[in-house]
C-alpha positions, 0 to 999 in steps of 0.5 A, a space after each residue: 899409882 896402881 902397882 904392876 901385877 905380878 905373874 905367875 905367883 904359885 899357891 904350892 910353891 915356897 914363900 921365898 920363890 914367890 917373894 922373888 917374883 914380887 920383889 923382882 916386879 916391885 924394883 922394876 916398878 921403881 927404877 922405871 921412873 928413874 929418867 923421868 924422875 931424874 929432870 926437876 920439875 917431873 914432880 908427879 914422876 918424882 911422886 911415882 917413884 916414891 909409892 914404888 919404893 914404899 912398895 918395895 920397902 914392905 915387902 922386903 921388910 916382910 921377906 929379906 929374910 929370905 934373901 939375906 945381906 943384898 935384900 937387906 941393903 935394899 930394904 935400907 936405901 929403898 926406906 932412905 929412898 922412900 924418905 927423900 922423895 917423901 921431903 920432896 913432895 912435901 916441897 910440892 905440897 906446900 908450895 901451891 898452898 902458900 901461893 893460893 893463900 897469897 893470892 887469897 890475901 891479896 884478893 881480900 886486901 884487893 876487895 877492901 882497899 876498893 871498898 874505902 875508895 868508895 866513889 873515887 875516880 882514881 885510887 889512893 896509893 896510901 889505902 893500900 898501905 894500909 891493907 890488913 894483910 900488908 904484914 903477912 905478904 913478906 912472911 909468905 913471900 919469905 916461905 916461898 923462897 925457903 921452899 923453892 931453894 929446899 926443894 932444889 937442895 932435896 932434889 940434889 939430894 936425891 940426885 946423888 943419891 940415886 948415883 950412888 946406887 947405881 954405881 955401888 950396884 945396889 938394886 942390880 945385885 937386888 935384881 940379879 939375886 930375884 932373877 936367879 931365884 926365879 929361874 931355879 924355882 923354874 928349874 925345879 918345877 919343870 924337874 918336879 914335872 919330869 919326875 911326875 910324868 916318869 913316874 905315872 908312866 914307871 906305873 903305866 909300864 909295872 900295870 900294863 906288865 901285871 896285866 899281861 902277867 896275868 893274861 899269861 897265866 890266865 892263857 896257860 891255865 886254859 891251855 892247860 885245861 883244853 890239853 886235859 879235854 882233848 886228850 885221848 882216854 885209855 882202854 878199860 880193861 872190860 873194853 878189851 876184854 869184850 874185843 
């Protein structure tokens, strides 16, 4: 089963808010194949949830830390999770097994027994009797009801199991603490980015008043300059002298 990419990780941002996106996939990931898992023979849904809550196991053991108790208690019943489901499949493993052997026996038996008929017309029920493999049928066929009842009682097992998470609330506290991380690591970033745009534009605002300061001194500095050309130069005393 491929796992469900996680959106939005941040490179910059802390482990903690990342691990929360993570988690917060990873349980989503698992309790969507509850309702299927829940009815007996979706084995390959049953074998889903599983890997899911494997997935979300490791990474809670790489991240509870973050999150304390709640994240704790879930790493604990997503391993015991993980472990019964695991008993589970190892049912469904078996059994197809153990039935393909019986089969593959009684195909031997079956081509042996016609061989000694050789060329009679009709089979003797006693060379049957005498299969090579007439001892190992009941020891099979015995595993076969050990299996099937095993995997009945596991699966009541897991059944109420996963009742009692859901009443005790386990994966909803979980989900609750994920999504509040999340929506305050939200808060900050968009807090961080107010700040930023305030202060690029606090140094537009003191720029743009540097330049006009020096626009301002830079005018007065003219103003004053031209006001020294045009004014008017007073009489030397030789100038009146010759009126």
């Amino acid at each position: 089963m491929k796992a469900r990419r996680v959106k939005k990780l941040d490179p910059r941002g802390s482990l903690a808010d990342n691990a929360a996106r993570i988690v917060g996939v990873r349980l989503e990931e698992m309790r969507s194949f509850a309702a299927a898992a829940l009815e007996p023979e979706r084995t390959k849904d049953q074998h889903d949830m599983r890997i899911a809550a494997k997935r979300l196991r490791y990474v809670l053991e790489a991240t509870e830390f973050c999150f304390g108790r709640t994240a704790v208690t879930a790493r604990r019943r997503a391993r015991d999770l993980q472990g019964l489901l695991g008993e589970l499949h190892d049912c469904d493993v078996m059994l197809p097994r153990v039935e393909r052997h019986l089969a593959d026996l009684r195909n031997v038996d079956a081509a042996a027994v016609r061989k000694r008929a050789g060329d009679s017309a009709d089979l003797e029920p006693r060379l049957a009797a005498r299969a090579a493999h007439r001892t190992s049928y009941r020891g099979l066929e015995i595993l076969l009801v050990y299996l099937q009842a095993r995997r009945r009682l596991l699966f009541d097992r897991f059944r109420e199991f996963w009742a009692e998470q859901e009443q005790a609330g386990t994966w909803d506290r979980l989900e609750r603490s994920m999504a509040r991380r999340v929506r305050e690591a939200r808060e900050r970033r968009r807090a961080e980015k107010l700040a930023e745009r305030a202060r690029r534009e606090l140094e537009a605002a003191e720029r743009e008043e540097r330049e006009a300061a020096e626009r301002a001194a830079n005018a007065a500095a003219e103003l004053q300059a031209a006001r020294r050309i045009t004014r008017p130069q007073p009489a030397s005393p030789r100038d009146i002298g010759h009126h």
